[in-house]
C-alpha positions in Angstrom: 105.4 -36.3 -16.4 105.8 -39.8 -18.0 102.9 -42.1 -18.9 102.1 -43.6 -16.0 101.5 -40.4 -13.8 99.7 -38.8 -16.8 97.4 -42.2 -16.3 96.9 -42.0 -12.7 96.4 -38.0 -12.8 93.7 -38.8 -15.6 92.0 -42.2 -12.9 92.0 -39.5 -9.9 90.3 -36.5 -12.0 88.0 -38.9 -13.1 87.3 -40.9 -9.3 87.4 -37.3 -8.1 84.4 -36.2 -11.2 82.5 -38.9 -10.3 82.6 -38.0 -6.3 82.0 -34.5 -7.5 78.5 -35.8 -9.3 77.5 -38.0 -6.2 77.6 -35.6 -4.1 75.7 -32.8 -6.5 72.6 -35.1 -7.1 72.5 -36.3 -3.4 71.4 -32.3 -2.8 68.9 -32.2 -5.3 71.2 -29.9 -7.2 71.4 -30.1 -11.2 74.7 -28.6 -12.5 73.6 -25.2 -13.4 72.5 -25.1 -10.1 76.1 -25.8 -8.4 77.3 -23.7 -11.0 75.5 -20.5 -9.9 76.1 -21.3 -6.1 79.7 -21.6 -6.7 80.0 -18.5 -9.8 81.3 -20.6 -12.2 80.1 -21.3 -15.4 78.2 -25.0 -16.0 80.6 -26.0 -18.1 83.6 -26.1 -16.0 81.0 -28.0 -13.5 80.5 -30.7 -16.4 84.4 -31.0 -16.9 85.2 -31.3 -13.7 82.5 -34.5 -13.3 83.6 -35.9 -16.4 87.3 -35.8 -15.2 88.6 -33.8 -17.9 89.3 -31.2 -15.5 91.9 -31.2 -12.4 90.5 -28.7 -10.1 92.8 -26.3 -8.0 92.6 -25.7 -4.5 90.7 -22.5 -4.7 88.1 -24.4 -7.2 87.7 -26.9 -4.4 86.9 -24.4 -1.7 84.4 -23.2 -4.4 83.0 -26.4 -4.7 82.2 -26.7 -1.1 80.9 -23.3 -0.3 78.4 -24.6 -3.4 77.5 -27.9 -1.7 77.6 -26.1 1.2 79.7 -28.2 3.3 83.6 -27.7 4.2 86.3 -28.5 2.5 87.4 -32.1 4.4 83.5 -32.8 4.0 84.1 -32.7 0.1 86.9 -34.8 0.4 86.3 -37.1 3.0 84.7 -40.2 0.9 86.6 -39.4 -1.9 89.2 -42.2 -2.4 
């Protein structure tokens, strides 16, 4: 991967953290909260918001089960 995909792969995780964090406090939901709804641990919630995280498929299911919403719901605003 050369610099310029590395940048870009860093602006997505980051748009994506951001749409992530959106969508949590639009719920009412702190962190810990998603967390526990989706059985992971808070931390990997704050990574994933902060974009230092790029979250897999499976994560992403996990994410929406947690907001409950599907999966083209989590992504749908996300550009």
């Amino acid at each position: 991967m050369d610099e310029r995909e590395k940048k870009e792969r860093l602006k997505l995780q980051k748009r994506f953290g951001e749409h992530l964090k959106r969508l949590r406090e639009a719920m009412g939901l702190t962190a810990a909260e998603l967390a526990r709804r989706c059985f992971m641990e808070r931390s990997n919630i704050a990574r994933l918001e902060a974009g230092r995280s790029n979250p897999s498929l499976f994560v992403l299911k996990k994410l929406a089960v947690g907001l409950e919403i599907e999966l083209e719901e989590l992504m749908k605003d996300f550009k």
